[in-house]
C-alpha positions in Angstrom: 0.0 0.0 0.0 1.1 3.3 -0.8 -0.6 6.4 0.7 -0.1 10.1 -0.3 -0.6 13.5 1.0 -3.0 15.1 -0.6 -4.7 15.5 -4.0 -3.4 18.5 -5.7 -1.8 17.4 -9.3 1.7 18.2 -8.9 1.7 17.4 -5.5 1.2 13.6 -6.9 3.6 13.8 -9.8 6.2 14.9 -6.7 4.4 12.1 -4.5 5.1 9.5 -7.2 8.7 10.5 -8.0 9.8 10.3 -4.8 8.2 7.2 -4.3 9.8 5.9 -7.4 13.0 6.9 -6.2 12.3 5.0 -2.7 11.6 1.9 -4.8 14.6 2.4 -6.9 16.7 2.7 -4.1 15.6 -1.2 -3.2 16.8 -1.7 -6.6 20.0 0.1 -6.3 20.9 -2.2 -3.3 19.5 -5.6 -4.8 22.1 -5.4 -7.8 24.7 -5.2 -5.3 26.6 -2.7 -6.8 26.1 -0.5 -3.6 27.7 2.6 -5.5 24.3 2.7 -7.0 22.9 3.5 -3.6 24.9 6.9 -3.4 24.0 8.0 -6.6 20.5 8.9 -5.5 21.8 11.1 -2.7 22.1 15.0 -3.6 25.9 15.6 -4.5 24.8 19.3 -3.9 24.2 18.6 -0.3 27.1 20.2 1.7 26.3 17.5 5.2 24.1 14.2 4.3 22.9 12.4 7.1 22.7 8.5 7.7 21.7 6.2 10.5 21.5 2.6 9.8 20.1 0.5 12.3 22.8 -2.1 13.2 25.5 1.1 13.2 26.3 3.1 16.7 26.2 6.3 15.3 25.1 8.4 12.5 27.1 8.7 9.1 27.6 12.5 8.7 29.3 14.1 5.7 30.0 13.0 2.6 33.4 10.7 3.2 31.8 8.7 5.8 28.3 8.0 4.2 30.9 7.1 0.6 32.8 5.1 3.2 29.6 2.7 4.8 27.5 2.8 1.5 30.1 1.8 -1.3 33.6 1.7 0.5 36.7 0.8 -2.2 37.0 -3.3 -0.6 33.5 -4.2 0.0 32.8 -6.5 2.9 33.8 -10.4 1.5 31.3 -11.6 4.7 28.2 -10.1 2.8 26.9 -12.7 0.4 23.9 -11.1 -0.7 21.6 -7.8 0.4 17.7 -7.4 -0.8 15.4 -4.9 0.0 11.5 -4.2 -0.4 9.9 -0.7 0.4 6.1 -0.6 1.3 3.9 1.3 3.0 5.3 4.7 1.3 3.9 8.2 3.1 5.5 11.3 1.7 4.5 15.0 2.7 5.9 17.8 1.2 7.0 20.2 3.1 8.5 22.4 0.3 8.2 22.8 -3.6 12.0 21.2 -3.2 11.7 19.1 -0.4 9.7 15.9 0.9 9.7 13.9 4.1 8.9 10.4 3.1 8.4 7.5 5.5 8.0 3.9 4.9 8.4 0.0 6.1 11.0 -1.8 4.8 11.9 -5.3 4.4 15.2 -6.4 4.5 17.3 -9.6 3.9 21.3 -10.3 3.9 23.0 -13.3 4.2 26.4 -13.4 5.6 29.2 -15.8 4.6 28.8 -18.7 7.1 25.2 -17.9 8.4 21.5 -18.6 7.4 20.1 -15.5 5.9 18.3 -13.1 8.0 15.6 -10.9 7.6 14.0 -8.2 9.2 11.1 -5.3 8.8 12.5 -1.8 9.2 10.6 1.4 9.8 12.7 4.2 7.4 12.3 8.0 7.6 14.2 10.4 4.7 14.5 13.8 3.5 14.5 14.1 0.0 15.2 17.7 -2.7 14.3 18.4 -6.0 17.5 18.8 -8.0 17.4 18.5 -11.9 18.4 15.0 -12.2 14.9 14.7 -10.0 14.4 14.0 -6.0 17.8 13.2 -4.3 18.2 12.2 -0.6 20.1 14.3 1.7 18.7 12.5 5.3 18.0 8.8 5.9 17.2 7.3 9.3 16.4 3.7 9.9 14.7 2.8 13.3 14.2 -0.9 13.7 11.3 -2.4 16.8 12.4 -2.5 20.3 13.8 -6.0 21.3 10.3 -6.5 23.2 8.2 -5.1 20.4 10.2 -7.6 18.0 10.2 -10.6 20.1 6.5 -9.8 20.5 5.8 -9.8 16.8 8.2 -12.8 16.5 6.0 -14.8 18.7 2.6 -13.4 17.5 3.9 -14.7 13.6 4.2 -18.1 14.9 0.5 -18.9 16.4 -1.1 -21.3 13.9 -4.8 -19.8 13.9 -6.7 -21.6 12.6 -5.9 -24.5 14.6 -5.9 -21.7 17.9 -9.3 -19.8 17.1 -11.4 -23.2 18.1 -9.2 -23.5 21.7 -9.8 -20.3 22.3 -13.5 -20.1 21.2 -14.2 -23.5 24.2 -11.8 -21.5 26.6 -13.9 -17.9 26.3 -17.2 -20.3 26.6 -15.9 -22.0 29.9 -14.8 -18.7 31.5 -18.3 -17.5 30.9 -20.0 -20.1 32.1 -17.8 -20.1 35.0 -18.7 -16.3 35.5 -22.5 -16.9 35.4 -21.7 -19.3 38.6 -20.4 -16.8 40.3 -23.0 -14.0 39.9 
């Protein structure tokens, strides 16, 4: 599902390019030529901001985001990366400038290791420039451990086999209510 702001005509046709630049960004990184990645960030922008989730700190400035994105000897443990954006929400807060957010669903496998995957909630800051909308903030803020562990273990009840143990359960405790009345 993808939702916009509002319905003004080039308020979509800057809704939809930004979105199609969120979407080619999970392109970028699933040909794993991560250099790709960078090139939809604003080379105008004099300070771009990065937070990846499993990283300590923010990436500020241009070396450091070049450095973590598409550094000269890519990582030899990384076997594979794939992303999927959904859930798109852009508001434009400018002619120039959007704040989109969005769900996205991430995989990697690591040499030695099953893959892994995870959902990630994503906030950026996009500008118009002429080659079209550029990113010049992206913050990733994955589910606390308890909120994740909670989902984990919400994914794994079978329902339909649950709904009719639960149906008897809620009967008995109502019975046993009227007994007590």
């Amino acid at each position: 599902m993808t939702r916009t702001s509002s319905p003004a005509t080039s308020t979509d046709t800057s809704t939809a390019a930004v979105i199609t630049v969120i979407h080619a960004t999970a392109e970028a990184w699933n040909t794993q030529d991560f250099s790709k990645v960078v090139e939809l960030w604003d080379p105008a922008e004099p300070v771009p901001f990065y937070l990846a989730e499993e990283q300590d700190d923010w990436f500020i400035g241009w070396e450091p985001l070049k450095n973590y994105l598409a550094p000269a000897q890519p990582s030899p443990a990384v076997q594979g990366i794939r992303e999927e954006m959904r859930d798109i929400t852009v508001k434009l807060i400018a002619p120039d400038l959007a704040i989109a957010v969005w769900w996205m669903h991430f995989e990697m496998k690591i040499i030695g290791r099953k893959p892994i995957g995870e959902e990630i909630r994503v906030s950026a800051v996009l500008r118009r420039t002429a080659e079209g909308w550029r990113y010049i903030h992206w913050a990733e803020s994955p589910m606390t451990a308890p909120m994740y562990l909670m989902k984990l273990m919400e994914r794994d009840v079978d329902h339909e086999k649950f709904s009719g143990c639960h149906t008897r359960a809620m009967q008995r405790w109502q019975a046993i209510q009227k007994k007590w009345q």
